[in-house]
DRENLO-836725 format. One record per atom (N, C-alpha, C, O, CB): residue number from 1; x, y, z. Coordinates in pm, whole numbers, plus 50000, padded with zeros to 5 digits. Glycine has a CB too. Layout:
residues N
pos, x, y, z
NUM, X, Y, Z
...
***
This chain:
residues 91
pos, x, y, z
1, 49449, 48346, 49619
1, 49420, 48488, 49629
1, 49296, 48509, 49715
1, 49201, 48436, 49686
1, 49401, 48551, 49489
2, 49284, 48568, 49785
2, 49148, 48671, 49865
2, 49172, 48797, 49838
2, 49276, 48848, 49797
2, 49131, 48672, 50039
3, 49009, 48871, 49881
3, 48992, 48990, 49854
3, 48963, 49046, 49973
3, 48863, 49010, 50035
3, 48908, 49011, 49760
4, 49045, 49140, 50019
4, 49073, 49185, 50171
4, 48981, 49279, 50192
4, 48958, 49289, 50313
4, 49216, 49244, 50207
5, 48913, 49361, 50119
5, 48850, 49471, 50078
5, 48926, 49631, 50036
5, 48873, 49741, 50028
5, 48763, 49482, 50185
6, 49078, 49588, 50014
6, 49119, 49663, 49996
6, 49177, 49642, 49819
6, 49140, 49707, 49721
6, 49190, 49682, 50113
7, 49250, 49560, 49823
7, 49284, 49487, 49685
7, 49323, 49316, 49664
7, 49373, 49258, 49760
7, 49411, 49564, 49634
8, 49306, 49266, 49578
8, 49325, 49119, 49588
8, 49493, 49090, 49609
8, 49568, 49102, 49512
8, 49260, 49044, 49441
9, 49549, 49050, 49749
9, 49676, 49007, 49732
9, 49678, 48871, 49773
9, 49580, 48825, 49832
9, 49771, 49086, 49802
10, 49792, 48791, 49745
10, 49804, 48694, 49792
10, 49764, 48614, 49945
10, 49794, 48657, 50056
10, 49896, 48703, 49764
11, 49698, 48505, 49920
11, 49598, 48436, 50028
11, 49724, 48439, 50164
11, 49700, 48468, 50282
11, 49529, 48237, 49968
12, 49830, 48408, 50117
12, 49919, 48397, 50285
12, 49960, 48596, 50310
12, 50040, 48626, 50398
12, 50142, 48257, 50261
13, 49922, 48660, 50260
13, 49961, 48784, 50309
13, 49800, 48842, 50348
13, 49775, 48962, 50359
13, 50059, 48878, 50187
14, 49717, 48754, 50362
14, 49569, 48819, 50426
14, 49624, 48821, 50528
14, 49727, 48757, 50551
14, 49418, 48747, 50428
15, 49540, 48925, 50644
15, 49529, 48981, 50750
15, 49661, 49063, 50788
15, 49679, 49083, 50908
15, 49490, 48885, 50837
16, 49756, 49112, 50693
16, 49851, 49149, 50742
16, 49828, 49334, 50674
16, 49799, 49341, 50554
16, 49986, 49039, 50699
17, 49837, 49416, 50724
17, 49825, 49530, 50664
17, 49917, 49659, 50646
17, 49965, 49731, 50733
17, 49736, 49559, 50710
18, 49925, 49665, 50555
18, 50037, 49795, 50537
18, 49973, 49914, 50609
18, 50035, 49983, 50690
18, 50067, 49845, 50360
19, 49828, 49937, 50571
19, 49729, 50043, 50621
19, 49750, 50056, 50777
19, 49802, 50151, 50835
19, 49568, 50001, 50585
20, 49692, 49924, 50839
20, 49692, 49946, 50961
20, 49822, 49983, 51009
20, 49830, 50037, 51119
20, 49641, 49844, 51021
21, 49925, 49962, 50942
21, 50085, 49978, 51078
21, 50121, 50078, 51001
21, 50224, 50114, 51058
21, 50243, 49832, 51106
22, 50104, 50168, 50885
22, 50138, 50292, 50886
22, 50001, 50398, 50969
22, 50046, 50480, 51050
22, 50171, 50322, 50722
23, 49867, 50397, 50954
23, 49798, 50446, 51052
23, 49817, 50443, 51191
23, 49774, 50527, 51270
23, 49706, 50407, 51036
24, 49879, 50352, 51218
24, 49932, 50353, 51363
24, 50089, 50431, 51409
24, 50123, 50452, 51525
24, 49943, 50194, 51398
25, 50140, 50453, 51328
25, 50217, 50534, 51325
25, 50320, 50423, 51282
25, 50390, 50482, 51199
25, 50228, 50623, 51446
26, 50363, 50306, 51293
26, 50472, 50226, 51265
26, 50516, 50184, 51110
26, 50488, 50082, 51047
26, 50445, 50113, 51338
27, 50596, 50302, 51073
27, 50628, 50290, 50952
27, 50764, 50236, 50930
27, 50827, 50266, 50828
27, 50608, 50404, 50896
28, 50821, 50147, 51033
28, 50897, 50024, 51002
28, 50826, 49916, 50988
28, 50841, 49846, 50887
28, 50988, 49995, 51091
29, 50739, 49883, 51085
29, 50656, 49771, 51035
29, 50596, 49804, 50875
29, 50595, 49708, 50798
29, 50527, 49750, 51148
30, 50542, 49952, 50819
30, 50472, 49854, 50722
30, 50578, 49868, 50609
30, 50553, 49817, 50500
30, 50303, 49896, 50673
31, 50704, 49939, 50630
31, 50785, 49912, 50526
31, 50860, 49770, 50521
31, 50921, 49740, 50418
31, 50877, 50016, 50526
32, 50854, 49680, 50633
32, 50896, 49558, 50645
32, 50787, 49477, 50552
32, 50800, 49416, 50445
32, 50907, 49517, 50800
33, 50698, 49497, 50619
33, 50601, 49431, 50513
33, 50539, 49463, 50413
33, 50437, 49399, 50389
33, 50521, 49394, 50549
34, 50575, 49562, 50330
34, 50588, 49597, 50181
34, 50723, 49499, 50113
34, 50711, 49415, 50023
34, 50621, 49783, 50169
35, 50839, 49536, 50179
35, 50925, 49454, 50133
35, 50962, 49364, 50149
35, 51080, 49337, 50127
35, 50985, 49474, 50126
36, 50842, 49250, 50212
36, 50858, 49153, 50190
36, 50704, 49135, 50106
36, 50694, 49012, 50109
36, 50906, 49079, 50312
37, 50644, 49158, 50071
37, 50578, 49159, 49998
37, 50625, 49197, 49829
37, 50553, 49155, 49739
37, 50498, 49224, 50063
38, 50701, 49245, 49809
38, 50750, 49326, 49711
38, 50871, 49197, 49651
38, 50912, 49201, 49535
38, 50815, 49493, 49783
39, 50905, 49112, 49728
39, 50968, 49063, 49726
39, 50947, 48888, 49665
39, 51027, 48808, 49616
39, 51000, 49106, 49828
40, 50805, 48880, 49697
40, 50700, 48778, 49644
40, 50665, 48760, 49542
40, 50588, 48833, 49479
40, 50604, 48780, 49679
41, 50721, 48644, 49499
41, 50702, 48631, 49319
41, 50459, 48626, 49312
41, 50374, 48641, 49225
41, 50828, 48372, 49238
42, 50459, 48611, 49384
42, 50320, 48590, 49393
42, 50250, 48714, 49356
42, 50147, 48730, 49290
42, 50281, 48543, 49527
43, 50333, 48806, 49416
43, 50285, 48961, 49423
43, 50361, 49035, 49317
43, 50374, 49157, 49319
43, 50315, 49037, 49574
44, 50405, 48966, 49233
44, 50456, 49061, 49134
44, 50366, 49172, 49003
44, 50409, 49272, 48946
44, 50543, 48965, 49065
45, 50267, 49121, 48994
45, 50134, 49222, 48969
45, 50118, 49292, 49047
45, 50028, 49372, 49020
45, 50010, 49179, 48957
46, 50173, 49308, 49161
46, 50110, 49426, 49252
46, 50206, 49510, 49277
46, 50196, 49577, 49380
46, 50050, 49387, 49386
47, 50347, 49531, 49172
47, 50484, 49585, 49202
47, 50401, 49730, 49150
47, 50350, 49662, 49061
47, 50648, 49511, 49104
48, 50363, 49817, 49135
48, 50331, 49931, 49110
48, 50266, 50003, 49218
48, 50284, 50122, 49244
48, 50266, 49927, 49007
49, 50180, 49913, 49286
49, 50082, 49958, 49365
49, 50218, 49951, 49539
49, 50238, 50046, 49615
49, 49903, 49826, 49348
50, 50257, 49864, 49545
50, 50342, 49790, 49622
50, 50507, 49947, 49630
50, 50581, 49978, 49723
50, 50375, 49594, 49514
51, 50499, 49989, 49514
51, 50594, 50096, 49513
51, 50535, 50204, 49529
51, 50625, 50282, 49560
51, 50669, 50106, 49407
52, 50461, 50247, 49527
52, 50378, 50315, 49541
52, 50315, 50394, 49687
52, 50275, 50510, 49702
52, 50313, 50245, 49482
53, 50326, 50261, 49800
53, 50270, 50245, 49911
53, 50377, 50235, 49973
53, 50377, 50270, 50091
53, 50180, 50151, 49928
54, 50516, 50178, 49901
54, 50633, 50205, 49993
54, 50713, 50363, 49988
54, 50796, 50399, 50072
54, 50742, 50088, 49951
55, 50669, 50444, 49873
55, 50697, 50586, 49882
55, 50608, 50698, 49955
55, 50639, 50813, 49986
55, 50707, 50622, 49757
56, 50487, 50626, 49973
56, 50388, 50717, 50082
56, 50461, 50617, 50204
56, 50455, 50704, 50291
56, 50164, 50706, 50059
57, 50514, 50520, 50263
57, 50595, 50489, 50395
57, 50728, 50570, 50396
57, 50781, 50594, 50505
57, 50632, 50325, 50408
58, 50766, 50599, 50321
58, 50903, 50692, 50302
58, 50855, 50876, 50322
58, 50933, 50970, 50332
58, 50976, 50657, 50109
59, 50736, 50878, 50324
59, 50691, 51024, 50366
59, 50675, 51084, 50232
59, 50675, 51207, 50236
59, 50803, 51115, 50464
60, 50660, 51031, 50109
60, 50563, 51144, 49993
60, 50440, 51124, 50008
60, 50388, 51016, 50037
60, 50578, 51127, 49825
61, 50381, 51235, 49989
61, 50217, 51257, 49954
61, 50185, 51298, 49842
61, 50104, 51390, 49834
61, 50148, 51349, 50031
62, 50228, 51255, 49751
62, 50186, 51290, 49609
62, 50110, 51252, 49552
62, 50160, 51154, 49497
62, 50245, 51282, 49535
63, 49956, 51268, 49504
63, 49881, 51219, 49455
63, 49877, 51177, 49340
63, 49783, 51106, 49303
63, 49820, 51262, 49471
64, 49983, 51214, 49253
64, 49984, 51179, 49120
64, 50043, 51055, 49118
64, 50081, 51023, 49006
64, 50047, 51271, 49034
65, 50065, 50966, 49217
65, 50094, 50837, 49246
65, 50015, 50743, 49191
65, 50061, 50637, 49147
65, 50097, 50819, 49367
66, 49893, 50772, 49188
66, 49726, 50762, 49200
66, 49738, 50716, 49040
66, 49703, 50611, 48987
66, 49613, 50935, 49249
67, 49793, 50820, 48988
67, 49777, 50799, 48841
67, 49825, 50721, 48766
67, 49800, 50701, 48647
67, 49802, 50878, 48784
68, 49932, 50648, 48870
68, 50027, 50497, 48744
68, 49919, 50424, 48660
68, 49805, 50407, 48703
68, 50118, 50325, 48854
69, 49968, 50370, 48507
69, 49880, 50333, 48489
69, 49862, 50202, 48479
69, 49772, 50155, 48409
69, 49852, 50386, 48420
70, 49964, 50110, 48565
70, 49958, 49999, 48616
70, 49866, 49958, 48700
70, 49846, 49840, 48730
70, 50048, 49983, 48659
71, 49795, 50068, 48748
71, 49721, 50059, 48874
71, 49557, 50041, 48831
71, 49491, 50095, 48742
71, 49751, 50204, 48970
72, 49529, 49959, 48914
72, 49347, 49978, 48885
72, 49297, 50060, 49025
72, 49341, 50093, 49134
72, 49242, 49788, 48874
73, 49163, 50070, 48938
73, 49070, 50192, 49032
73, 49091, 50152, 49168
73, 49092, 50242, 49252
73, 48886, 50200, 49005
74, 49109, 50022, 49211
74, 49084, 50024, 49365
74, 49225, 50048, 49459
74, 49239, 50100, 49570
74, 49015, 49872, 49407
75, 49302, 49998, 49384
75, 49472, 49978, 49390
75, 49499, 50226, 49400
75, 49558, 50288, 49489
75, 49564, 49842, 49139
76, 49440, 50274, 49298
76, 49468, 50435, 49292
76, 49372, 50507, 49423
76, 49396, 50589, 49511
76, 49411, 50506, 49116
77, 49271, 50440, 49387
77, 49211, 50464, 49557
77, 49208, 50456, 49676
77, 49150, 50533, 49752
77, 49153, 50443, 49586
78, 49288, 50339, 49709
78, 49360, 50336, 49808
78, 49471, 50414, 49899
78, 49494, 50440, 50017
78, 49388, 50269, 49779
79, 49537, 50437, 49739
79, 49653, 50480, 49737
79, 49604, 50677, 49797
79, 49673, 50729, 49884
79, 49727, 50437, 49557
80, 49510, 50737, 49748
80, 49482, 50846, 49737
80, 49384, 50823, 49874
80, 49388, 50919, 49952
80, 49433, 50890, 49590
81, 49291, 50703, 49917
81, 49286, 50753, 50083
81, 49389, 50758, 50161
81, 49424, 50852, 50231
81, 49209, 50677, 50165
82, 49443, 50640, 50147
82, 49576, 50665, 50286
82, 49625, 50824, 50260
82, 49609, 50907, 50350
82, 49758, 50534, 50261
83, 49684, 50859, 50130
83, 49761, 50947, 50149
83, 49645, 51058, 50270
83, 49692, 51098, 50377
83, 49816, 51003, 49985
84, 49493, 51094, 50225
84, 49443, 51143, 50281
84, 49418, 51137, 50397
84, 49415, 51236, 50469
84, 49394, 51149, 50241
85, 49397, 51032, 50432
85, 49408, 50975, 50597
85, 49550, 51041, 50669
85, 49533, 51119, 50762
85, 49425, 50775, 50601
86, 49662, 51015, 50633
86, 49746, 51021, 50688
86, 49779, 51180, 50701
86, 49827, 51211, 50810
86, 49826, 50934, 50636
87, 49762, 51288, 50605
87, 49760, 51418, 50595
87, 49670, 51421, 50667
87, 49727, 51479, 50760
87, 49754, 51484, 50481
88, 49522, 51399, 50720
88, 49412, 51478, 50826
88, 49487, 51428, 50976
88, 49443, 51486, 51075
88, 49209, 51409, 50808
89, 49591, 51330, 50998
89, 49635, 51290, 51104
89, 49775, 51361, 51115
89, 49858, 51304, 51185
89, 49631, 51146, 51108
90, 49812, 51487, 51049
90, 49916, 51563, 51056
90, 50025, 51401, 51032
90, 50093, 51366, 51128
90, 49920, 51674, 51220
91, 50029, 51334, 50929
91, 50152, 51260, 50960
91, 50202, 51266, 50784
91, 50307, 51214, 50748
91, 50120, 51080, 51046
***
């Protein structure tokens, strides 16, 4: 495991980012790599947060996403910047 500064995921999925390739507008890339992430017995603690991030790639902005309570503070915060990020970028 490493800590990316976003949340602790598995050491072979460092440097790969859901953030960056939906901020960039490529929301096939980061739904590819949600689901293969999602798909990782390694990452199976992170199936909440991981569904979560693949329904803000599918176009919801719902903040009450934020609120699973599978989720820890950094995992709901995340979740509640992107959405914000991505709403001030009209996307």
């Amino acid at each position: 495991m490493r800590f990316t500064g976003e949340v602790v995921i598995p050491k072979r999925w460092a440097g790969r980012s859901h953030r960056q390739a939906l901020l960039a507008g490529d929301r096939a890339a980061a739904a590819s790599l949600l689901q293969q992430l999602a798909a990782d017995p390694e990452a199976a603690w992170l199936r909440p947060f991981i569904q979560a991030l693949q329904a803000i790639v599918a176009g919801s902005r719902d903040r009450s996403r934020a609120d699973a309570p599978d989720l820890d503070y950094s995992m709901a915060a995340e979740i509640l910047f992107l959405i914000e990020t991505l709403e001030n970028q009209g996307r």
